[in-house]
FIMARNU-296981 format. One line per 2 residues: number of its first residue (from 1); their letters; for each residue x, y, z of C-alpha. Coordinates in Angstrom, 2 decimals, always signed. Example, Ala and Ser with C-alpha at 12.3 -4.5 7.8 and 13.67 -1.06 7.14 Angstrom:
BEGIN
1 = AS = +12.30,-4.50,+7.80 | +13.67,-1.06,+7.14 $
REM end
This chain:
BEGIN
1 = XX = +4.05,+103.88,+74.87 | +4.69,+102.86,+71.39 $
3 = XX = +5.10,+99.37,+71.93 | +1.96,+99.19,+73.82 $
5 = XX = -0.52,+101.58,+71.15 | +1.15,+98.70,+68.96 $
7 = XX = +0.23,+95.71,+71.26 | -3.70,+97.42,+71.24 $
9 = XX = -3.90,+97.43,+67.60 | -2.95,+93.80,+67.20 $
11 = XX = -5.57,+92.81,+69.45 | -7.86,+94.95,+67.54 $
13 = XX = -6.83,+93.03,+64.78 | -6.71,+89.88,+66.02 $
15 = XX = -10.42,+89.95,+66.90 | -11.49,+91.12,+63.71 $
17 = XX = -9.96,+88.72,+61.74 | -12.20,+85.98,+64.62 $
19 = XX = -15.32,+88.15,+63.95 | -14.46,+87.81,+60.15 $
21 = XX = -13.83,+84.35,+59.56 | -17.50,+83.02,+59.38 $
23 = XX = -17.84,+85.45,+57.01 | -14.91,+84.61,+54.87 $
25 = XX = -16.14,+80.97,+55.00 | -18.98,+81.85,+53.64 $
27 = XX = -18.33,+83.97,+51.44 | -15.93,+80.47,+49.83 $
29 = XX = -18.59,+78.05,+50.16 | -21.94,+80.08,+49.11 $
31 = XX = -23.47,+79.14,+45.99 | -21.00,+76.21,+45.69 $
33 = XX = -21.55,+72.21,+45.88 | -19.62,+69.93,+48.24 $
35 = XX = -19.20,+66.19,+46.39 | -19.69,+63.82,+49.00 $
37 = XX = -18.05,+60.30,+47.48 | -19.53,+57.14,+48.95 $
39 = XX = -17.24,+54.28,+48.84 | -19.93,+51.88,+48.77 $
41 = XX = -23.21,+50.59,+46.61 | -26.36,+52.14,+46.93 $
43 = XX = -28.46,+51.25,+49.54 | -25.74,+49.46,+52.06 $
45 = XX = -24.74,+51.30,+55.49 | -22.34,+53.36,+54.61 $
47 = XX = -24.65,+54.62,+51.82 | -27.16,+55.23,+54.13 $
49 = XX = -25.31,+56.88,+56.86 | -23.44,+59.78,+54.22 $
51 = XX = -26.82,+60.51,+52.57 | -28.35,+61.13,+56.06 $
53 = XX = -25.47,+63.28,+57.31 | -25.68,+65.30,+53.67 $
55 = XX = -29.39,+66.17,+54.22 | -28.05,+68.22,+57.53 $
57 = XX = -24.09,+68.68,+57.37 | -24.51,+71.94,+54.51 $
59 = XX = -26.90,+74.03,+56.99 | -23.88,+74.00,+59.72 $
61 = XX = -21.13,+75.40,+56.78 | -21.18,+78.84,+56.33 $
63 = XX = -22.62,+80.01,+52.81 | -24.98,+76.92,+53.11 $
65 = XX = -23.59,+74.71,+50.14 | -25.89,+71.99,+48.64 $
67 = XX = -24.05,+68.41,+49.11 | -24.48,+65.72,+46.70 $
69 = XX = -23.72,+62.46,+47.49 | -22.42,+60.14,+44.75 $
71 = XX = -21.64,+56.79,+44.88 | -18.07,+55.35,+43.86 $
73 = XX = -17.79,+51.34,+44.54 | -15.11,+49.13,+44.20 $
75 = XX = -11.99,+47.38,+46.04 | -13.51,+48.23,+49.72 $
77 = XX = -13.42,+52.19,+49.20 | -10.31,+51.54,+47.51 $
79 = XX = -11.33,+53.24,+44.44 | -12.99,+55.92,+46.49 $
81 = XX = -10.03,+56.31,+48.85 | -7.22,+56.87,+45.81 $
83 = XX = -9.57,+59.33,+44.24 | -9.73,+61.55,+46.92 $
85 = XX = -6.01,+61.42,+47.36 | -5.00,+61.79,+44.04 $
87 = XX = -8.00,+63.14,+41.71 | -10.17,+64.91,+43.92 $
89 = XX = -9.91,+69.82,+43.95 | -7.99,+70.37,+47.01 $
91 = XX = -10.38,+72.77,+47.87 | -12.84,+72.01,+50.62 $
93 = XX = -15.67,+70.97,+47.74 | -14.98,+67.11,+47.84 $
95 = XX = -15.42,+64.51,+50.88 | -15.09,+60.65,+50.46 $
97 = XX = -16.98,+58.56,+52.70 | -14.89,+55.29,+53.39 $
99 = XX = -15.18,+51.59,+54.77 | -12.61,+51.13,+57.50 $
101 = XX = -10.84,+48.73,+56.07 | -9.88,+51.28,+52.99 $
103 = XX = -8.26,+52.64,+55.52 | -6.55,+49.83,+57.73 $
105 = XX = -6.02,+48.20,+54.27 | -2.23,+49.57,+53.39 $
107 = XX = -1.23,+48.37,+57.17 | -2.78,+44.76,+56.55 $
109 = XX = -3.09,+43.86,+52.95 | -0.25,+41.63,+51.19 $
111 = XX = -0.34,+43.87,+47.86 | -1.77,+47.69,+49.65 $
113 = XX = -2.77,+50.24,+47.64 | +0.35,+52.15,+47.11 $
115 = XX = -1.38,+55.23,+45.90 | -3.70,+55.47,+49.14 $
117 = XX = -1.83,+56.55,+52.47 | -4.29,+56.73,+54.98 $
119 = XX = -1.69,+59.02,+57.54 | -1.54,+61.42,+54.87 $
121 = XX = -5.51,+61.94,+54.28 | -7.20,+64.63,+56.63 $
123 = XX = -10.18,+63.39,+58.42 | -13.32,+65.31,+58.84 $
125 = XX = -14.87,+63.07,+61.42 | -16.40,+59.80,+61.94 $
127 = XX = -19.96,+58.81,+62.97 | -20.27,+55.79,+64.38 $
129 = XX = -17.70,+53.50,+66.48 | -19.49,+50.51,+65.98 $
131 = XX = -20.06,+46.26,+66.34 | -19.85,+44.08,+63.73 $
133 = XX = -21.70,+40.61,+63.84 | -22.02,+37.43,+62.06 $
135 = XX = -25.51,+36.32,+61.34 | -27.40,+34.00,+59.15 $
137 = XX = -30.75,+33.70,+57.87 | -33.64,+31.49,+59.53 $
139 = XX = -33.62,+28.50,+56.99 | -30.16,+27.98,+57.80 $
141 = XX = -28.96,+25.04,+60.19 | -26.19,+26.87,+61.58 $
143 = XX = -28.07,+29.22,+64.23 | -25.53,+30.02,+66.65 $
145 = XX = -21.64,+30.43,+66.83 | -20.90,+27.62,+68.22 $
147 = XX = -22.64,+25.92,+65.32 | -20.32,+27.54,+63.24 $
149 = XX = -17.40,+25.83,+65.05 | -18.92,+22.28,+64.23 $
151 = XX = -19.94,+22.58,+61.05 | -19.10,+24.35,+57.16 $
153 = XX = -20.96,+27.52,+56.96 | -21.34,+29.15,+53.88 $
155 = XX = -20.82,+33.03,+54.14 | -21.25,+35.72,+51.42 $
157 = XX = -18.72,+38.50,+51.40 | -17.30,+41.23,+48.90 $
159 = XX = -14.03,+41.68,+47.99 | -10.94,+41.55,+49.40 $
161 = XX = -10.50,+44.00,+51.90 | -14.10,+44.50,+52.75 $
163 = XX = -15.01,+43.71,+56.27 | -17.46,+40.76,+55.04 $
165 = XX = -14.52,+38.84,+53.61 | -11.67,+39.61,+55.89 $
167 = XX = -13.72,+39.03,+59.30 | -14.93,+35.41,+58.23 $
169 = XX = -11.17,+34.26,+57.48 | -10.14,+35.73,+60.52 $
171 = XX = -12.58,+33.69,+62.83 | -12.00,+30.56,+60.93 $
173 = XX = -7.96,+31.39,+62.16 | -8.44,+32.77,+65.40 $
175 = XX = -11.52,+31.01,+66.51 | -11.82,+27.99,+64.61 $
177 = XX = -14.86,+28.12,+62.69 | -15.31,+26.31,+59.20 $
179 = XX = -16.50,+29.20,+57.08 | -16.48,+28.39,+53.21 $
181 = XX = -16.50,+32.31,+51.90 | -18.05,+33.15,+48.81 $
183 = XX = -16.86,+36.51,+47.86 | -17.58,+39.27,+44.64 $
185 = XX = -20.82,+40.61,+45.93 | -21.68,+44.18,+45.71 $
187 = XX = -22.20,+44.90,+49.12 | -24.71,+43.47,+51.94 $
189 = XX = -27.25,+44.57,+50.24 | -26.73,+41.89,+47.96 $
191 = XX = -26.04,+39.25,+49.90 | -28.89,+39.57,+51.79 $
193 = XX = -30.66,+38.69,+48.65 | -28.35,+35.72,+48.33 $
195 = XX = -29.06,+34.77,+52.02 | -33.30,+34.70,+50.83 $
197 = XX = -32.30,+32.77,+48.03 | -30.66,+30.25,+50.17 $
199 = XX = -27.57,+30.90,+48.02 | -25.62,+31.27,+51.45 $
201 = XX = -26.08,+31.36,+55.08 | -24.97,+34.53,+56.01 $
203 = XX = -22.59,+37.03,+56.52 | -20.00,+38.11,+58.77 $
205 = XX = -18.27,+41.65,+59.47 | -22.05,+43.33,+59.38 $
207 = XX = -22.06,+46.45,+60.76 | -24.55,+45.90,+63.99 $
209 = XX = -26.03,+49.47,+62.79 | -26.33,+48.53,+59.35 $
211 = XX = -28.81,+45.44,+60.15 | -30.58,+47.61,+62.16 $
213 = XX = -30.96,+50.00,+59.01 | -31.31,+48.01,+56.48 $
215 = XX = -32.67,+44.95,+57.82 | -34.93,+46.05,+60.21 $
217 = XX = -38.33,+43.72,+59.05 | -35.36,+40.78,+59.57 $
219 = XX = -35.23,+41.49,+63.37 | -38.75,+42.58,+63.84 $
221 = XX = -39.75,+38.79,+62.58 | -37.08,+37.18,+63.76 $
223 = XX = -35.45,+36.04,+60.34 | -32.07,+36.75,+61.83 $
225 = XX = -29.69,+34.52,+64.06 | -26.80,+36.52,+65.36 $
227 = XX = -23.98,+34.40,+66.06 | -21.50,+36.65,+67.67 $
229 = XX = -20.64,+40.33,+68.34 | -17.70,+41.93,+67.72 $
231 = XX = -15.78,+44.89,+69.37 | -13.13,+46.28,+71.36 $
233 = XX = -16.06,+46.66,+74.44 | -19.50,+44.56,+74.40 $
235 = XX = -22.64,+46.08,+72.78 | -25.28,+46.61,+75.54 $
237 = XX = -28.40,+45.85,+73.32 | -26.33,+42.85,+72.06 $
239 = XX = -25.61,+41.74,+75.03 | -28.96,+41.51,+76.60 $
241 = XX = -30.64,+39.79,+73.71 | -27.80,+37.37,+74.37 $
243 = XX = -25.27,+37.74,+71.64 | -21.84,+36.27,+73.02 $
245 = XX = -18.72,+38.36,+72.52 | -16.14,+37.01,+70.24 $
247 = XX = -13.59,+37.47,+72.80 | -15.66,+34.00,+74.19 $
249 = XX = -13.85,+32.10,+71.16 | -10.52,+33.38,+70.25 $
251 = XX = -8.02,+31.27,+71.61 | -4.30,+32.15,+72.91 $
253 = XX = -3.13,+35.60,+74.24 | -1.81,+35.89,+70.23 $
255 = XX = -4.65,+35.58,+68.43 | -6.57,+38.17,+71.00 $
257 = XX = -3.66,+40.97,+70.13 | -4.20,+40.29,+66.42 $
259 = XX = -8.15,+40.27,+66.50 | -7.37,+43.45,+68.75 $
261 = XX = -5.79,+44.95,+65.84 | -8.10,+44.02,+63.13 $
263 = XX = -11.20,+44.93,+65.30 | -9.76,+48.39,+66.03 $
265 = XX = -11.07,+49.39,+62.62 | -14.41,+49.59,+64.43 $
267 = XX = -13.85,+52.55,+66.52 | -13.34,+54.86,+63.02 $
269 = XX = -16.10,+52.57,+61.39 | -17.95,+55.52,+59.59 $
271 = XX = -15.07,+58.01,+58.82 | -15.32,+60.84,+56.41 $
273 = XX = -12.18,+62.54,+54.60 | -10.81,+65.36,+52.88 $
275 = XX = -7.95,+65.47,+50.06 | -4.42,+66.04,+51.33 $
277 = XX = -3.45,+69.61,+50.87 | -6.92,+70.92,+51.05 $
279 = XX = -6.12,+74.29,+52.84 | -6.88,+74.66,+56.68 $
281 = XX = -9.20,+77.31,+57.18 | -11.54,+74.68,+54.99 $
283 = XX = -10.64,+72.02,+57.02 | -11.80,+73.68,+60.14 $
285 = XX = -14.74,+74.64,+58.35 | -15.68,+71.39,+57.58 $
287 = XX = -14.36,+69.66,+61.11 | -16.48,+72.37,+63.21 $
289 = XX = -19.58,+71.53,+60.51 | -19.12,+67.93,+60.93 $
291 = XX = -19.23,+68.26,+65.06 | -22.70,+70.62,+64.66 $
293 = XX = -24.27,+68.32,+62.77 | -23.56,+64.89,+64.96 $
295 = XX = -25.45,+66.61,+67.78 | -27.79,+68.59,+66.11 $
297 = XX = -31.48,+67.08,+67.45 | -33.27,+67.59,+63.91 $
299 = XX = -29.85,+65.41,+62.33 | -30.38,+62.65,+65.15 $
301 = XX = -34.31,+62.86,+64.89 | -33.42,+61.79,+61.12 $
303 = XX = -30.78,+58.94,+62.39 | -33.48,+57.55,+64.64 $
305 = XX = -35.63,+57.57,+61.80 | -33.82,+55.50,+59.28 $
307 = XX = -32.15,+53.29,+62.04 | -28.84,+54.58,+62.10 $
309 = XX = -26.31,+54.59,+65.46 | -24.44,+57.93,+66.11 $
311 = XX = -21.57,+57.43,+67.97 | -19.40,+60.12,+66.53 $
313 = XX = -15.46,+61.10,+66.63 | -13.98,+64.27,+66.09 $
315 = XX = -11.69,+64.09,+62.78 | -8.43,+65.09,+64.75 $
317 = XX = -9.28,+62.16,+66.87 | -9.63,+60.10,+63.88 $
319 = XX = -6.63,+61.07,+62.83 | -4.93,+60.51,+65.98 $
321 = XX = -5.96,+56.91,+65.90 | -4.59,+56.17,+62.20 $
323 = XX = -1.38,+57.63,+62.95 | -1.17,+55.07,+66.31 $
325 = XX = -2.38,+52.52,+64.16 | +0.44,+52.42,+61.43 $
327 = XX = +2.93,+52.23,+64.21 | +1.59,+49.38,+65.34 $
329 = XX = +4.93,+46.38,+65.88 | +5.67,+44.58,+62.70 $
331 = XX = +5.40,+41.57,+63.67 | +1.96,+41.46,+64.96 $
333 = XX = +1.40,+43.46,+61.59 | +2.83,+40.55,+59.86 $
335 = XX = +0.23,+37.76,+61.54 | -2.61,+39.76,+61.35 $
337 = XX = -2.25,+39.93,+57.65 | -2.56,+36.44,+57.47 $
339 = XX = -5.71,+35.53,+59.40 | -7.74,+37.32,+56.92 $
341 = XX = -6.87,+35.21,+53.99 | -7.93,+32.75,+52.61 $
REM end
């Protein structure tokens, strides 16, 4: 008898503490601010894409925080990414939006960032799993991919470790092309300018969604050739405005597993994190606010809007995907860091 009033009671207690929580969460988060840390320039993709999931992501936590986005350049999120690991209140008030290749970085780079594990991170979500593509502007004579295989293509990118520098090097290795990289820009934003100017061609490792955003006059007028696409799986709207695959061009069954590799960046391509350590009961907060907001209809009204792609992943899937990433054999580790040099 006992053992069952007792048995009762927990349930009793069990489903208070359920009924509670919301309450509890917002009672943490209302009248408080949320940093949301952009590792990127104004105006570029990923810039784009944090400020438009800010506008809606605070209505879905509980206590309806404001969230202000700042932005925090340098070293490919780098700077960003060690912030948030090391600097940032474990608390649920700070988020870091980062560049995937902050995060394959430590697997691929020759000198990683040391203070920066990516396994260690928590992830909150990511929005897009996305193509990249190499494209150059309509005064230049190199027009399509295979152009690029014949002749030297000049390419602006940013710094080592962003996606604009590291994908260029790694077609010229796995594909053949003769790419002359000019690197220390900004972000695309930039070399965009540089591409009017007819400082460069083009650019390579552009988020497909990012064009669209930023660059959408470009396409509408057809200032744009896009060489190639590149992804694990073709784009369909790529594809039928006749964009060939990069999988057309790499050549040997080596060079596919180590473009495999590098490309599987793509899938977390818009990911969003949260400090080690910050307690759980935020983290679910912020993981069930995240989900909301990705298929909330006003939030993808406002993607539409400003050109974005949603193509989101839960953050325990992102951080699923790391984890299998890092464990990834050595030795295809090992080539892999050496197609995206120089």
């Amino acid at each position: 008898m006992h053992a069952r009033i007792n048995w009762q009671s927990a349930l009793a207690a069990s489903a208070l503490m359920i009924a509670a929580s919301p309450a509890l969460a917002a009672d943490f988060y209302a009248g408080k601010t949320i940093e949301f840390d952009v590792g990127a320039d104004v105006g570029g993709g990923y810039d784009i894409y944090a400020r438009t999931l800010a506008r809606h992501m605070g209505s879905h936590i509980p206590g309806n925080p404001t969230i202000v986005v700042k932005n925090m350049p340098g070293a490919g999120s780098g700077r960003t990414a060690v912030f948030i690991s090391n600097v940032a209140p474990k608390d649920g008030g700070t988020l870091g939006a980062l560049m995937p290749g902050a995060i394959i970085g430590p697997l691929l780079d020759d000198k990683p960032e040391t203070q920066f594990d990516p396994t260690k991170v928590i992830y909150i979500g990511s929005a897009d799993a996305g193509t990249r593509v190499c494209a150059t502007y309509q005064n230049s004579k190199i027009k399509t991919f295979d152009d690029a295989l014949k002749n030297k293509t000049i390419i602006g990118a940013t710094a080592a470790g962003g996606a604009t520098r590291d994908y260029a090097y790694l077609h010229n290795h796995t594909s053949g092309t003769k790419m002359d990289v000019v690197a220390g820009y900004k972000g695309t934003a930039d070399i965009t300018l540089a591409m009017e100017r007819g400082e460069v061609d083009g650019t390579c490792g552009w988020d497909w969604s990012s064009v669209k955003s930023q660059k959408a006059d470009w396409l509408r007028d057809h200032k744009l050739n896009i060489l190639v696409q590149v992804g694990l799986e073709p784009n369909a709207e790529l594809t039928k405005l006749g964009v060939p695959e990069i999988w057309k061009y790499v050549s040997g069954e080596d060079n596919r597993k180590i473009v495999e590799l590098v490309v599987s960046q793509q899938v977390f391509q818009r990911s969003y994190i949260a400090p080690p350590g910050t307690p759980a009961e935020q983290i679910a907060t912020l993981r069930k606010a995240f989900d909301a907001t990705v298929a909330d209809p006003q939030f993808l009204a406002d993607a539409d809007t400003v050109r974005i792609a949603i193509s989101p992943l839960s953050g325990a899937k992102v951080q699923d995907i790391v984890a299998k990433l890092y464990a990834t054999p050595k030795d295809i580790v090992a080539r892999a860091k050496q197609v995206i040099k120089p």
